[in-house]
N, C-alpha and C positions, 0 to 999 in steps of 0.2 A: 711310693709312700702313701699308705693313706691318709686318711684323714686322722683319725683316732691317732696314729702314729705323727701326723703335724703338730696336733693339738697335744701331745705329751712334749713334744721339746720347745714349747712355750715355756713363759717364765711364769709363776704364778697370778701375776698380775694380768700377765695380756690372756690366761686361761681365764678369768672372772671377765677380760673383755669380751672375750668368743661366749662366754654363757651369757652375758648381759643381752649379747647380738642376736643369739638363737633365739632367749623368751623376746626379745623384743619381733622377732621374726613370725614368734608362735602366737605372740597377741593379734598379730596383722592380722596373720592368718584366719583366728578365730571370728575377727571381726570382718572380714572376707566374708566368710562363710553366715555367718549371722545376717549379713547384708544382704546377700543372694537367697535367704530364706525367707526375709522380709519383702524382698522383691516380686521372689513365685506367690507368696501370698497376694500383694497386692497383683500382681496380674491377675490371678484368678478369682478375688473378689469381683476386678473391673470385668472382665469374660462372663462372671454372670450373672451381674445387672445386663449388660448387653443383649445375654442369650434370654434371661428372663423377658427383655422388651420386645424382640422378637417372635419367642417361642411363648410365651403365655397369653394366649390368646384365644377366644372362642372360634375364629374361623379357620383353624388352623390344628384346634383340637380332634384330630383325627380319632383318638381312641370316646373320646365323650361321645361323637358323633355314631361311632359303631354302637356302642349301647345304649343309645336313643333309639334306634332301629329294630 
């Protein structure tokens, strides 16, 4: 039996309970997903200030240094 077929020989009441469950399921989810995109963001702000400290620097500037030359 599928699903579709469980969910039709509910009562109408416990059918409003399996849709309450699903968007409740569908909220998680978005906010899931919202959270993990807030996350890759802050990583890669942090990644590059890091790289910035590293890499932006005059002893280091390889290409500056070729066309000084």
């Amino acid at each position: 039996m599928t699903v579709i077929e469980k969910f039709q020989t509910l009562t109408p009441e416990l059918q409003r309970e399996v849709e309450d469950f699903i968007e409740f399921l569908l909220m998680k989810q978005r906010q899931r997903s919202a959270s993990e995109a807030d996350d890759a963001l802050d990583w890669q702000a942090a990644s590059q200030a890091a790289l910035d400290a590293i890499w932006d620097n005059d002893e280091d500037d390889v290409y500056a240094q070729l066309l000084a030359q």
